[in-house]
N, C-alpha and C positions, 0 to 999 in steps of 0.2 A: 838545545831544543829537542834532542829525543826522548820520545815517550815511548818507555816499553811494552813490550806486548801485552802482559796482565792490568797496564793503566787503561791501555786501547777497550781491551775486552771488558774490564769492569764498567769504563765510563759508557761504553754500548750499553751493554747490561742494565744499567740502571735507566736511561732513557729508554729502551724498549721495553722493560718493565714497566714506567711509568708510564707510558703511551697506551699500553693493555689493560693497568688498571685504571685507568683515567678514562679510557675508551666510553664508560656504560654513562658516562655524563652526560656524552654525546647523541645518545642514541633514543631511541623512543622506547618505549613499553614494548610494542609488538617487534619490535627489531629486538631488542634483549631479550625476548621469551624464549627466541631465533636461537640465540648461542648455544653452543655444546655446556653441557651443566662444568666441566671444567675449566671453563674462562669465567674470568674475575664478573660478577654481577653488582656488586655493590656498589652506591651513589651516593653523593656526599647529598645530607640530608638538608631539607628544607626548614628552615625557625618559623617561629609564630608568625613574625612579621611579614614575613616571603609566600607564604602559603594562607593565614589565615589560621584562628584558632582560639583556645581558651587558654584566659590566664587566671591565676588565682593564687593570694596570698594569704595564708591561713597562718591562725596564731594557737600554737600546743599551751592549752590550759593547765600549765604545770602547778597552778595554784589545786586545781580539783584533786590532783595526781597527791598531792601532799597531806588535802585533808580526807580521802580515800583510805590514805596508807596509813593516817595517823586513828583513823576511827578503827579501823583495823586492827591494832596495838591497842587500841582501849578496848575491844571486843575479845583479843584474847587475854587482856589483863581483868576482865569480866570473871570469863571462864574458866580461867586459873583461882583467881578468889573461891568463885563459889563450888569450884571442886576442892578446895583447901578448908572451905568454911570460915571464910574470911568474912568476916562484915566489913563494907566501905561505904563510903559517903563521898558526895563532891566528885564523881567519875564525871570530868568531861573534855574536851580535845577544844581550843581554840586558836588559830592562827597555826603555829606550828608546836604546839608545847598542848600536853597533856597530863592532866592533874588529877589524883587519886586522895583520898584520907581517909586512914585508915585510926580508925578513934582508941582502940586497946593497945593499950604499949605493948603489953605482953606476945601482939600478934605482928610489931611493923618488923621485926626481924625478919619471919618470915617471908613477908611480903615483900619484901627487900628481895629476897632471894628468890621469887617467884617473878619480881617484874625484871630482875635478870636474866633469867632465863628465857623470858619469850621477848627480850628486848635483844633480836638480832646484832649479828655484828659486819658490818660490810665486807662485802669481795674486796675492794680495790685497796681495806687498810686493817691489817689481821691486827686484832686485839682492839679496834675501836669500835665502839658501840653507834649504831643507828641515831640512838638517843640520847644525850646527856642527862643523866637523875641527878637532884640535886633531891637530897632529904631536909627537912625543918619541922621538927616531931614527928607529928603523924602525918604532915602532906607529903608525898610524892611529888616531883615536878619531872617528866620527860621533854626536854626541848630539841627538836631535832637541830644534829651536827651544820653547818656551814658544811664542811666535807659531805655528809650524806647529799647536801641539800644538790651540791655542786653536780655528783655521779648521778643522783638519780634525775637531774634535767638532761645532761650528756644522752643518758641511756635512752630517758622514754623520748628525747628528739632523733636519734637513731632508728629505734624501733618504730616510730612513727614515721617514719620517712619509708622503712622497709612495705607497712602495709599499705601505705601511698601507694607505691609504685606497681603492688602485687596486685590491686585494687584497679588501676589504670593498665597495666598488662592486662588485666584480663576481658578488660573492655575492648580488646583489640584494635587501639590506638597504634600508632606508628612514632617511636623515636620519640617518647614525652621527657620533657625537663624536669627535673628534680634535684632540690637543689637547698641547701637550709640559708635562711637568715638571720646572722647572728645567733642568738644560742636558744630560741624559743620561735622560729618561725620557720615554714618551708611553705618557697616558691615553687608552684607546679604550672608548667607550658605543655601545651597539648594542640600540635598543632594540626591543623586538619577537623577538629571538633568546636562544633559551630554551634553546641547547646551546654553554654554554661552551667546552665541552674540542674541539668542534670548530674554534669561532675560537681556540682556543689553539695547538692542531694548526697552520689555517692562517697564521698569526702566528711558529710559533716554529721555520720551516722559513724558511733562508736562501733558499734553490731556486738556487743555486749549481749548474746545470748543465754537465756536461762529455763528450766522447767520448773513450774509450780503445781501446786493444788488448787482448784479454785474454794472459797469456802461459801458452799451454798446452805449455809445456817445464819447468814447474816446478809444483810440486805445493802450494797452497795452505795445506794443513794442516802445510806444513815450518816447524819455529822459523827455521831459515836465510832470511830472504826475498833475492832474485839482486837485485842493483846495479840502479836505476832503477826496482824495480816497488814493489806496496804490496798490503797484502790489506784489502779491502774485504769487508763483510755480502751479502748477495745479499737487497731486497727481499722480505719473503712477510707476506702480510695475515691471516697465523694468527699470531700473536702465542706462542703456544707451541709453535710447531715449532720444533725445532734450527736453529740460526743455520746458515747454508750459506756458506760463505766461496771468493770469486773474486780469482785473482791479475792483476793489473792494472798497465799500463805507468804512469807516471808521467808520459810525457810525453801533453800533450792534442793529439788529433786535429782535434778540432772544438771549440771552444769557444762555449759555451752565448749568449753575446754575440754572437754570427752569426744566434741567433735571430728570425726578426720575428713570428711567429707560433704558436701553439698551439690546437688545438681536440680536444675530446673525440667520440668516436664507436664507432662498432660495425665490427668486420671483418667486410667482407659474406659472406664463407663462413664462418669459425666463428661470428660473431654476438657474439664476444666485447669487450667494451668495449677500446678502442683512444687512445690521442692521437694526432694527425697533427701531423706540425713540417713548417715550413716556412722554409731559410734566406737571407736575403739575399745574395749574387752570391757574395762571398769563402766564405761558410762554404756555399754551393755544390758550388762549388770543392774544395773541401777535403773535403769529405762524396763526392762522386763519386770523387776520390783516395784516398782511402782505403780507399773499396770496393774499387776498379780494382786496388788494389793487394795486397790483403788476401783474394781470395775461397777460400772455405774456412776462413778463418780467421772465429774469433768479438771481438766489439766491445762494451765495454760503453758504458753507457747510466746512468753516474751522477751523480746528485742529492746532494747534501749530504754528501759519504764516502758513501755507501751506490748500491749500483747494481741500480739500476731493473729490468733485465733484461739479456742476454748473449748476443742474437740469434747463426747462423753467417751469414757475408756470403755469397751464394750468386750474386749477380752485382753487377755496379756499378748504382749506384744517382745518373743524371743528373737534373739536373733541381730540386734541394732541395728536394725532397720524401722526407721521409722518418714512417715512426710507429710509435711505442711500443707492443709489447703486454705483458702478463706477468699477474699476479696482480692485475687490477683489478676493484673493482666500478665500475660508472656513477659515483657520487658519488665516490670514489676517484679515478676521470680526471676528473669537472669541477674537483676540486680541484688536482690535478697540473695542468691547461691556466690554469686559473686563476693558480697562482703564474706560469708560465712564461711570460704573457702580461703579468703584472705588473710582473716584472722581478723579481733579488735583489735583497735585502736589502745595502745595505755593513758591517751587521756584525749578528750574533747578535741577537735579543730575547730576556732571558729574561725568565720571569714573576715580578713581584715579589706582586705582590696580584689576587687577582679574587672577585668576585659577581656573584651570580643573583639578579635581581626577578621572580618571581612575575608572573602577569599578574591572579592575586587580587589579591595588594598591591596591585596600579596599580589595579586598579578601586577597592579601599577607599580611595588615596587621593586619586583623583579624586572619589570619592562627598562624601570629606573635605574637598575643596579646594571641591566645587559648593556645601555646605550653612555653607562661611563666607562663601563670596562672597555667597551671597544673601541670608544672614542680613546680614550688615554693610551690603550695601547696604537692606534693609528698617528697619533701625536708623536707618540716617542719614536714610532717607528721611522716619521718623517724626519725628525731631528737627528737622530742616528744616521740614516740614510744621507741626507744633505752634508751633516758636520764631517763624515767618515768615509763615506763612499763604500766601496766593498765592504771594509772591516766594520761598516754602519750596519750590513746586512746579517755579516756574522752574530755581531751585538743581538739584531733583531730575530734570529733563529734561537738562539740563547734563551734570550727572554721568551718566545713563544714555548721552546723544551723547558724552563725554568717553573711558568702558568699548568703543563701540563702534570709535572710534577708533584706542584703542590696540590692541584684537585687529586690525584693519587694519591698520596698520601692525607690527608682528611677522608678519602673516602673508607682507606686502611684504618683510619683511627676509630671511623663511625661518626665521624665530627659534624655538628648543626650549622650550617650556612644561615647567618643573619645579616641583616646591613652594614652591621657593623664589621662582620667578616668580608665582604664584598670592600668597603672601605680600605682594610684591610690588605687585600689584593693588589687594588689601582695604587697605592702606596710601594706596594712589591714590585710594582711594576718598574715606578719610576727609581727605587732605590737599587733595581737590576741591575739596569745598564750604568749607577754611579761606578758600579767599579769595573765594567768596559772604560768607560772613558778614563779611567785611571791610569789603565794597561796601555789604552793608546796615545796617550798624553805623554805619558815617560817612552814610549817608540818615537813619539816625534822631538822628544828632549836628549834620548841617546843619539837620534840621525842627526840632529844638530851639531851633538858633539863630535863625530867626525866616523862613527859605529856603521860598519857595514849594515845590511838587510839580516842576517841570522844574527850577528853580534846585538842587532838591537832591537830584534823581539826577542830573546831570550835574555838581555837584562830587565828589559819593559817588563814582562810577564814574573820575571823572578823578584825585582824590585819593587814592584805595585803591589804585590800579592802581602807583605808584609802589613803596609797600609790599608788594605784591603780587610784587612784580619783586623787591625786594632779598631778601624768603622765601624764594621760587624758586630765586633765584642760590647762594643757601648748598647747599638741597638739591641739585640741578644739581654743586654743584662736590664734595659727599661720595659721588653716584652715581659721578661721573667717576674718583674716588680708588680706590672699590670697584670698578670694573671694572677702573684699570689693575691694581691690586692684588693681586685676585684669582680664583679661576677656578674655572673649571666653574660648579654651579649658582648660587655665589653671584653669579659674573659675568652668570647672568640675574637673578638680583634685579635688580641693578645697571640692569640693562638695561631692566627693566620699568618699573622706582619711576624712571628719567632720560625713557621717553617717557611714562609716566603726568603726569609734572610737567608735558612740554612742553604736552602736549593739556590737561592742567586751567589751565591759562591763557588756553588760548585759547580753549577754552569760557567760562569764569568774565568774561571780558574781550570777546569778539566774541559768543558764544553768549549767555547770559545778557543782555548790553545790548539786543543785537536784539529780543529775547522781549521784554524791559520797554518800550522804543521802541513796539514795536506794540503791547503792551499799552494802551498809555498815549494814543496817537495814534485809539486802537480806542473805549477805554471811556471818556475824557478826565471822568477820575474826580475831584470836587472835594475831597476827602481822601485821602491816603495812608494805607494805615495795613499798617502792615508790624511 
């Protein structure tokens, strides 16, 4: 039964640590503002469910992503031909396959070795093509790889998760979920945000920036639209005013990718809410050109097909500095500067599912989740207490440094408290003290068998603890299954009931021995009786 001085001092150690990081649970907002900035502040965070908030499940249009990339490949196999002086026929893209014919024999060699060339070959597998060509005289056929098809959903469900999240950061959210489903969706929890349709809004805008010319030689409301242009919506935040429709070049002036920055603000003489852009050296460049070249003439300013506004250029504009005004309110521009700082989307979100939690709810079932914790742990405490006597009470300090523990470390992790994690807990509770009773079950199986007071808590505690280890390891490896498994809250159960195991161990095993050691060393008691 002796514990050396480094087991003493470590097992201190990790309880008084956890008691300091666990502390800010406890505490209110104005008592935590209290603390010196070197004491632990962080709190194990609230879920949707607990606090209230939006949820929403959005599905990555990886079909657009495909016929995007694939019209793209036809557009430089275009302008490859007719810089070659190619004639073709039959240029078109459908499904995933793109088909070319090229009608002179004498020229499909060439074009052979033109649609090679700009027919990339993927990062993730050197020497394979994007596309498979398959030739049959003069047609061309590109059909995209199964491998491409595979990396470029990987990527753009990645990257699309990243402007998620940089999109929700910047709306000054606390602690949003993010999280993919299966290999074309990503679940987003945002708890504390009580207006869906506005994250849905900022969600289900690619923010696909671009600059145009507008062409005021043709009349937008003509069924005829002229070669190269397109008629886009004109922005207006009345939702029931007449659509107002602007005719627009097709080719981009400035491309929204030249961006590095966006901010919202006010023009100082009308006072009207504004964004300011700001572009990196090339799209500079190319913003001053444009002006230079263009003054008199008007320039669109659009977003998603849709154009923002339709400024007339009135002088050149050096410098890449340039900003948006039109129909905005303030929260209108923070969420315009917001996307454009964020970056686009590489393909569409739409919304497949979404809800709204009440911040009723979450109080009712926090009120729910406090009134089983405490009840279950006042249960156990009585049953310990009754079955054990003293060593009931040891059990029952164990388990309360056990509970304090595990809110410390989730709060070290950053980890979301949801019902499911609360669940979670009261399960920890009761699987605590299974391996107290274990330790004292074989104490009272060695005092039968004829084992002094020291001889027979140091078999009990040496002897249990084996058993103790192989229970754990079972639960330990169905935690582990449940989190690869499965997600969202269940993956915090998971999460809870794997650190609640690890810490009632080492309570049950370092915490409980220590208590009885001094107990015992204290009140050097000439009967056990437990």
């Amino acid at each position: 039964m002796h514990i050396s001085k480094w087991a003493k001092a470590l097992t201190l150690l990790v309880v008084l640590g956890g008691l300091l990081i666990g502390l800010p649970n406890a505490l209110s907002d104005r008592a935590l503002a209290r603390l010196p900035s070197w004491f632990p502040h962080d709190r194990v965070n609230l879920g949707l469910d607990l606090q209230g908030g939006s949820y929403l499940l959005e599905q990555v249009d990886i079909a657009q992503v495909r016929k995007d990339r694939g019209e793209n490949l036809l557009g430089d196999i275009r302008d490859a031909f007719r810089k070659a002086n190619i004639p073709a026929s039959d240029m078109g893209f459908q499904g995933d396959t793109v088909t070319v014919r090229v009608a002179d024999p004498g020229l499909r060699d060439g074009a052979a070795r033109l649609i090679d060339g700009v027919n990339p070959e993927m990062q993730t597998s050197v020497g394979a093509k994007d596309y498979e060509v398959t030739r049959q005289g003069g047609l061309f056929t590109l059909r995209m790889s199964d491998a491409y098809k595979t990396a470029t959903q990987r990527q753009v469900l990645a990257q699309s998760m990243v402007v998620v999240r940089r999109r929700i950061d910047a709306m000054g959210v606390r602690e949003p979920d993010i999280s993919p489903q299966g290999t074309d969706r990503i679940a987003v929890q945002v708890p504390g945000l009580q207006d869906p349709e506005r994250l849905k809004e900022l969600l289900g805008k690619t923010a696909k920036m671009s600059f145009h010319l507008v062409d005021d030689n043709a009349d937008p409301n003509n069924p005829t639209v002229p070669v190269g242009d397109q008629v886009l919506p004109l922005y207006n935040k009345n939702k029931n005013a007449p659509v107002e429709k602007v005719l627009v070049q097709r080719r981009i002036m400035v491309s929204g990718e030249r961006l590095t920055s966006a901010a919202a603000g006010f023009d100082q003489q009308t006072g009207q809410p504004i964004v300011s852009l700001h572009f990196d050296s090339v799209g500079a460049r190319e913003f001053a050109d444009m002006t230079r070249d263009n003054i008199n003439h008007r320039f669109a300013v659009v977003l998603d097909n849709q154009v923002l506004t339709d400024p007339n250029i009135q002088q050149t504009i050096p410098g890449g500095n340039g900003q948006i005004s039109g129909s905005f309110t303030p929260q209108s521009a923070n969420d315009l500067a917001v996307l454009l700082n964020a970056g686009a989307l590489p393909a569409p979100l739409l919304p497949v599912e979404e809800n709204t939690v009440g911040a009723e709810l979450g109080q009712d079932s926090i009120k729910a989740g406090r009134v089983s914790t405490v009840s279950g742990l006042a249960l156990v405490g009585v049953f310990m207490t009754g079955r054990y006597g003293l060593f009931g009470l040891f059990a029952n300090v164990a388990l309360i440094v056990n509970i304090v523990l595990l809110l410390a470390a989730l709060s070290l992790l950053g980890a979301t408290l949801t019902l499911p994690g609360i669940a979670g807990i009261v399960l920890t509770m009761g699987m605590a003290v299974d391996a107290n009773v274990l330790i004292y079950e074989r104490i009272r199986e060695e005092q039968r068998n004829g084992r002094g007071i020291w001889a027979a808590v140091d078999v009990g505690f040496k002897r249990a603890t084996a058993t103790i280890i192989d229970a754990n390891m079972t639960h330990v490896i169905a935690a582990m299954i449940l989190f690869e498994l499965a997600s969202g809250p269940v993956q915090g159960f998971a999460v809870t009931l794997l650190i609640g195991i690890l810490s009632s161990f080492f309570t049950a095993v370092m915490v409980t021995r220590l208590m009885v050691v001094m107990w015992l060393n204290a009140a050097k008691p000439k009967k056990l009786v437990i």
